[in-house]
C-alpha positions, -999 to 999 in steps of 0.1 A, spaced: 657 -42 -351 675 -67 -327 646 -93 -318 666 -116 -296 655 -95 -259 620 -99 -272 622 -138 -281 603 -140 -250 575 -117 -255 557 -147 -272 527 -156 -250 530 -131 -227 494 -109 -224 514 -87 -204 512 -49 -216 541 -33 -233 565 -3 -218 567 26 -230 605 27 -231 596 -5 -255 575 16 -277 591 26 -309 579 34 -347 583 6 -361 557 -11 -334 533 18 -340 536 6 -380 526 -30 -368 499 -18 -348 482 6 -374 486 -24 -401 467 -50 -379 443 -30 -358 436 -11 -391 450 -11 -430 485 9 -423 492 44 -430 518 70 -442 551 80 -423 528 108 -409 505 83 -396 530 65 -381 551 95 -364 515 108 -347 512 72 -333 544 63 -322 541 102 -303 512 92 -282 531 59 -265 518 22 -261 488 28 -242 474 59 -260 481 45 -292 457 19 -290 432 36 -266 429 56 -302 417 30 -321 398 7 -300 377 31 -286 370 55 -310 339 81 -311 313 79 -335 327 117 -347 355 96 -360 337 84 -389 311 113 -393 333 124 -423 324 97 -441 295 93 -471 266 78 -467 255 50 -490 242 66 -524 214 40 -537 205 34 -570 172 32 -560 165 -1 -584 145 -21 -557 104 -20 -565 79 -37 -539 69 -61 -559 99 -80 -557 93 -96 -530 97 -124 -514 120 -129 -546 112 -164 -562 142 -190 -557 145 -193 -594 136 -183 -631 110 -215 -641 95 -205 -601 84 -167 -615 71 -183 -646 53 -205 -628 36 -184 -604 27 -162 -631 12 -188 -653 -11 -200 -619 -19 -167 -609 -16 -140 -639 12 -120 -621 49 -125 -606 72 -98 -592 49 -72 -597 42 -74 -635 12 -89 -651 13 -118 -677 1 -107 -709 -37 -122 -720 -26 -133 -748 -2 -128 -777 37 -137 -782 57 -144 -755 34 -133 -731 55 -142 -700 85 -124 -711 80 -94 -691 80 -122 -659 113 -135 -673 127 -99 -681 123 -86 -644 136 -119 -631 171 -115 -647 166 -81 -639 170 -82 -606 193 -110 -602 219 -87 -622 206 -54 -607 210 -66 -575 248 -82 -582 258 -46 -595 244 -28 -570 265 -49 -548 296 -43 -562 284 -6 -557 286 -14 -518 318 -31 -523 336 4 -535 316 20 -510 329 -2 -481 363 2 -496 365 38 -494 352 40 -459 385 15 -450 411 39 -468 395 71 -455 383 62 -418 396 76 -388 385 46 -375 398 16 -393 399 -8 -363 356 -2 -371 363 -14 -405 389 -40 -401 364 -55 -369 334 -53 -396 358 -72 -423 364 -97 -396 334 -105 -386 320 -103 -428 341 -136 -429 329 -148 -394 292 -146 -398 291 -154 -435 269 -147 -463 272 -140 -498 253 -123 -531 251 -152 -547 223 -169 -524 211 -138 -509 202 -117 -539 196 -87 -525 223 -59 -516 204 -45 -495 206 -78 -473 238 -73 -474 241 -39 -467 222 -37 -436 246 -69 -426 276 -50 -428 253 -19 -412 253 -41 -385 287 -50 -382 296 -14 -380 271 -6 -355 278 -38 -331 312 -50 -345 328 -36 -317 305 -43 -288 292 -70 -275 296 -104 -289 260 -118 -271 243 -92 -287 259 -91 -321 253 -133 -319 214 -128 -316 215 -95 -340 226 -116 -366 209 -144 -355 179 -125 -367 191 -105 -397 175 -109 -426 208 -115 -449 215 -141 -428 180 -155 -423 175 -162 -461 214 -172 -463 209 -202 -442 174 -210 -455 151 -200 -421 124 -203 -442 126 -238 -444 130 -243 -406 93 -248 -390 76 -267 -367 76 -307 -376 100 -299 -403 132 -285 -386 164 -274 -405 194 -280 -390 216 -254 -411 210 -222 -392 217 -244 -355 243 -263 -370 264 -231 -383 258 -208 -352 273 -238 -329 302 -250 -354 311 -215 -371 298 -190 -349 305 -199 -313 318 -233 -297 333 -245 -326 335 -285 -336 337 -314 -311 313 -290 -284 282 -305 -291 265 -333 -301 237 -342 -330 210 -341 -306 223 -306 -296 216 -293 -334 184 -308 -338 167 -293 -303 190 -261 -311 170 -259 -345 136 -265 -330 142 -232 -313 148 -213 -343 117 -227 -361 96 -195 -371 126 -168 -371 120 -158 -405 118 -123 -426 98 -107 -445 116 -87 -472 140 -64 -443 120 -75 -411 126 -98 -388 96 -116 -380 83 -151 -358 58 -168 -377 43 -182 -347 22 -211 -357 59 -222 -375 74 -219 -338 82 -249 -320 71 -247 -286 74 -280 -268 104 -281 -245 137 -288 -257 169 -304 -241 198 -283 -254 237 -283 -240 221 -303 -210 192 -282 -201 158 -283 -207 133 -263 -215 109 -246 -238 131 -224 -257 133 -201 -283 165 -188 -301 176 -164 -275 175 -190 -253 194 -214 -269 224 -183 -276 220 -177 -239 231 -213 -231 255 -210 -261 272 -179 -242 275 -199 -210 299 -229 -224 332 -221 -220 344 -231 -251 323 -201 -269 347 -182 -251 377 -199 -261 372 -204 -296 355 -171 -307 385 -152 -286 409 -176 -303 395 -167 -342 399 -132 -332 433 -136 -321 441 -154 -353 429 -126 -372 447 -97 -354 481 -115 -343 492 -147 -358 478 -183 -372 506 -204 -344 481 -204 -313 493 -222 -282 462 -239 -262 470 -227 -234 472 -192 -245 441 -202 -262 426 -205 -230 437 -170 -208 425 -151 -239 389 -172 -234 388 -167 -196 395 -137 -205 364 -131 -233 343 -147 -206 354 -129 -175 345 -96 -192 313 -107 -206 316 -110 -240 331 -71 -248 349 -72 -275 369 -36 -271 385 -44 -237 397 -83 -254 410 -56 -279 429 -39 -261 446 -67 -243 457 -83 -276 469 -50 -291 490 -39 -257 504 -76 -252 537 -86 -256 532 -112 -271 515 -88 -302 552 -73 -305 570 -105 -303 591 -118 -331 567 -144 -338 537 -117 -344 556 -90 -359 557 -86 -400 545 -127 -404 510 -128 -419 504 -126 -451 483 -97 -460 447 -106 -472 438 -93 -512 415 -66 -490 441 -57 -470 470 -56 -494 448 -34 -519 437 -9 -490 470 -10 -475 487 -5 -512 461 32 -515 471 40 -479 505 43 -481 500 58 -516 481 88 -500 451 79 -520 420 95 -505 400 72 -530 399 42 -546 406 40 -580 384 27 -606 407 11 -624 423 -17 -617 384 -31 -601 385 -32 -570 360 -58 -567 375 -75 -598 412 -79 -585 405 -89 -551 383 -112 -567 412 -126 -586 437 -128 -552 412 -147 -537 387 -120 -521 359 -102 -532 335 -85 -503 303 -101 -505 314 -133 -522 329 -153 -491 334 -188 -509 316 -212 -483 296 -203 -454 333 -207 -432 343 -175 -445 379 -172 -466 407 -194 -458 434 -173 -438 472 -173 -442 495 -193 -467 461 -203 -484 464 -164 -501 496 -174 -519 504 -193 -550 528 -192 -575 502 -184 -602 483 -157 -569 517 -144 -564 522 -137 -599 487 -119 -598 497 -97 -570 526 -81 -592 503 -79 -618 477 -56 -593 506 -35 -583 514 -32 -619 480 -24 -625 476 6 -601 506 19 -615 506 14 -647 468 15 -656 452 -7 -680 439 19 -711 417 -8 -725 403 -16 -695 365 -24 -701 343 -22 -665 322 -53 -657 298 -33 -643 285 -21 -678 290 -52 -699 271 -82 -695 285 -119 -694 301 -135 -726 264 -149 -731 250 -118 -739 272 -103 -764 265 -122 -791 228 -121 -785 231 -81 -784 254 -84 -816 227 -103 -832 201 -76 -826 220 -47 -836 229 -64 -868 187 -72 -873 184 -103 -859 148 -114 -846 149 -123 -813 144 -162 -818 174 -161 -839 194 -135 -818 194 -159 -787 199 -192 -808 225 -212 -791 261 -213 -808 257 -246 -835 221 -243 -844 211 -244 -876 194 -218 -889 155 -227 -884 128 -220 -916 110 -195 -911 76 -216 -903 97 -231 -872 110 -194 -867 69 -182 -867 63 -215 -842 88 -207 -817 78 -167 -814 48 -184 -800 63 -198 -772 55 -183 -732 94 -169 -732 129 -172 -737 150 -171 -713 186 -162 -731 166 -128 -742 154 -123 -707 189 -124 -695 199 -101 -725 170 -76 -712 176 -81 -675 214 -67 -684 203 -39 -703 172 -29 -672 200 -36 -646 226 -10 -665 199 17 -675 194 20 -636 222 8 -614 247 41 -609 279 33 -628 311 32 -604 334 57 -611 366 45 -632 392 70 -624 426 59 -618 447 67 -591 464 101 -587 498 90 -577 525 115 -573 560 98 -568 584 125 -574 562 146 -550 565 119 -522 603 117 -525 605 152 -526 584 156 -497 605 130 -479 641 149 -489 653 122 -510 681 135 -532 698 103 -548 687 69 -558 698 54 -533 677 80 -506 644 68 -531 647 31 -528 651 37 -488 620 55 -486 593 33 -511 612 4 -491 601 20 -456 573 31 -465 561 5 -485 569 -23 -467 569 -38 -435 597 -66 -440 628 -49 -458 644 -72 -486 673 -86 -485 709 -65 -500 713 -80 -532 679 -70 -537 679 -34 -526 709 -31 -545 694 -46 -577 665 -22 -571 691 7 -567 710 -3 -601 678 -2 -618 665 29 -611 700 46 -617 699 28 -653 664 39 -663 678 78 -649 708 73 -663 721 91 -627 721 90 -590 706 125 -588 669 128 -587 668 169 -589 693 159 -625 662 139 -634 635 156 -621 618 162 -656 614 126 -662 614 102 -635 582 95 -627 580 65 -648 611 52 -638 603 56 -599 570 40 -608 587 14 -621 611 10 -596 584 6 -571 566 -22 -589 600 -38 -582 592 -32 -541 559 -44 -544 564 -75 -562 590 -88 -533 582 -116 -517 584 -94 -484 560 -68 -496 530 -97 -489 536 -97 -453 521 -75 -428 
């Protein structure tokens, strides 16, 4: 498509034409506002015109995602659990000073007698992990199969905005009402979703509110709702952070409540952002929601997200006055961004690179996959590109754009394409296995062992057996209470499903009319990607699959070409182009 009457699209909020709207735009608008779709997906868009089109997806009814499953627990959570001690020697502690810790008893007397302690504290940590990972395929589905993926791809936004993570939390179910949340509010107001997550219990015990009371305020939760979550750097000052965390002192949980510990509150007035008073956390959003530069900066990360890294200040700013002008709705800003010219423009169009999440999802979509396979892991090779839900690296989220790519990443994306292709028939699932730790130790057992000697550490010699008799007396061990937190965690956390994906390719070219070799590579290219590759490459890509038929007719080859068309599009999807959205 010519580009060079649109050069001057960039920065322009205006809305598009109609007479403008075409299908390729409709294709850029269902991969950013969502994770791309099928030529069918594409036709009914670009049908419905500019305005229509995204009308669609920003304001979509709640019967758009009635289809979808609910959650299915594993039901592995008991009461006694909580509040979860902050580490292994703090369970054995509390058991030793008080006879009992999560919910089991120490023993009287006798070997060991902790061990059950130490055995439901590993439990949980890898219960809970697993259980998360369940959520993570969960999520996943509900982006390929949504009629509402702008929903999902706000609620992946703002997982990376508002961060948190497994590995401090410990509890999916934190995290699962978190991203509850996100799908409930993600697409309201950003005041109320502030203060919603504000007090949300994933977050609470992610930035360490239990730590933040009266005469003893912490500064994390203040300091990352100012830097990360609204104003952004250089908006406030250190006075600002330690008056902003006064008013947070008491917000707290107890296991999924919100609660204010009162007598942990800070009441005394507070100079914050200029004004003074005695206020609590709401307050101190409120004020937060008033500076101009929450506006600006939260409108900006959005934009960034949605449109392009390259963002001109004063750009910046309309999109802010904007935000701020219309009280903090999200769908409206939406809307704006997605009609703009300056979405369509040159500069916008096919430039980002995709996100692991979004190349994976976008990779089943435009398969025709209704679900996602088992194998590859999803969780496992997201992880690998970079991204794996629930396991944002810092508390500022994922790094965005070039950061995804790598020569050795890049390499790792061929291999995922390869992977969904071609699947892996030894592939052994995570989620059943413990770490490298445990399989010796479980080795050991099955072969006899005792447990002193099962969980000796690699290099040890061999104790007597009077040493052997000595150590059996000792409160626990901790490399068998990982080895039986594993084995707790697997007997009740719901295995994931490992199928692979049911790909059809001689069906889809069928489907689409293509007769020669030629008519294949055309359609995997169009449909596939959103940046065509060069000649020489389409041609190389053309001489290869005629090789492997050994002709240019696909009905001559119809008995045996799925491998070679499967093939032929791991070619298209290790492109340099095919990483671009």
């Amino acid at each position: 498509m010519a580009t060079g009457n649109r050069a001057s699209w960039q920065g322009d909020l205006s809305p598009i034409s109609a007479s403008d709207w075409n299908a390729d735009f409709a294709a850029h608008l269902m991969a950013r506002a969502g994770f791309g779709g099928t030529p069918a997906d594409i036709a009914r868009l670009t049908a419905m015109g500019p305005a229509a089109a995204v009308k669609s997806l920003v304001y979509f009814k709640p019967a758009d995602a009635a289809h979808l499953p609910p959650y299915d627990e594993s039901n592995i959570h008991e009461p006694g659990l909580e509040p979860f001690p902050e580490s292994r020697p703090a369970a054995t502690d509390l058991a030793k000073r008080t006879g009992m810790a999560l919910g089991v008893k120490a023993k009287p007397t006798g070997n060991r007698r902790l061990q059950p302690v130490c055995d439901k504290f590993f439990y949980w940590l890898r219960a809970s992990a697993l259980e998360t990972s369940r959520v993570g395929y969960w999520w996943a589905n509900r982006m390929l199969n949504s009629k509402a993926p702008l929903q999902e791809k706000m609620a992946l936004f703002w997982h990376g905005h508002f961060c948190s993570n497994e590995d401090k939390v410990r509890d999916y179910r934190k995290l699962l009402g978190q991203l509850r949340l996100f799908h409930r509010q993600g697409m309201g107001n950003f005041r109320d979703l502030t203060v919603a997550v504000a007090q949300d219990p994933g977050m609470l015990s992610f930035l360490d509110a239990g730590k933040n009371i009266k005469g003893a305020p912490n500064e994390n939760f203040a300091r990352e709702i100012m830097e990360l979550f609204t104003m952004g750097v250089g908006n406030y000052t250190e006075k600002d952070v330690r008056e902003g965390a006064r008013a947070f002192t008491g917000w707290n949980f107890v296991d999924l409540k919100f609660v204010v510990n009162a007598e942990q509150h800070d009441a005394g007035p507070k100079t914050f952002l200029g004004q003074t008073g005695n206020f609590d956390g709401v307050n101190v959003i409120d004020i937060i929601m008033a500076q101009p530069a929450t506006a600006k900066h939260v409108s900006g990360k959005i934009y960034r997200w949605f449109v392009r890294q390259d963002l001109d200040p004063s750009l910046q700013g309309k999109l802010g006055d904007k935000f701020r002008q219309g009280r903090y709705e999200i769908k409206p800003l939406l809307e704006t961004i997605f009609l703009s010219k300056d979405f369509y423009s040159p500069a916008s169009v096919a430039t980002r690179i995709q996100s692991p999440i979004q190349l994976a999802v976008s990779t089943y979509r435009k398969m025709g996959l209704t679900a996602v396979p088992g194998v590859p892991d999803f969780n496992g090779a997201t992880g690998a590109l970079g991204q794996r839900l629930f396991a944002p690296p810092t508390v500022a989220g994922w790094p965005d754009g070039r950061s995804w790519i790598t020569p050795g990443l890049l390499l790792e994306r061929g291999n995922f394409a390869r992977d969904v292709l071609f699947p892996d028939i030894a592939f052994i699932p995570g989620d059943r296995y413990g770490g490298g730790d445990i399989r010796p130790v479980s080795a050991r057992i099955r072969d006899g062992a005792d447990i002193t000697t099962a969980t000796a550490q690699p290099g040890d010699r061999v104790m007597a057996q009077s040493n052997a008799n000595i150590d059996r007396d000792e409160d626990f061990n901790t490399r068998y209470g990982s080895y039986r937190g594993w084995q707790m965690a697997i007997e009740r956390v719901k295995a994931i499903p490992r199928d692979t994906a049911q790909i059809n390719l001689s069906a889809m070219l069928a489907a689409a009319g293509a007769k020669t070799t030629g008519e294949a590579v055309d359609h995997f290219i169009t449909r596939f990607m959103r940046v065509p590759p060069g000649a020489a490459a389409k041609a190389r890509m053309v001489a290869f699959l005629d090789n492997e038929l050994g002709t240019t007719d696909l009905k001559a080859a119809e008995s045996y070409m799925e491998q070679p068309l499967r093939m032929t599009l791991h070619l298209v999807m290790s492109q340099p182009e095919y990483q671009l959205d």
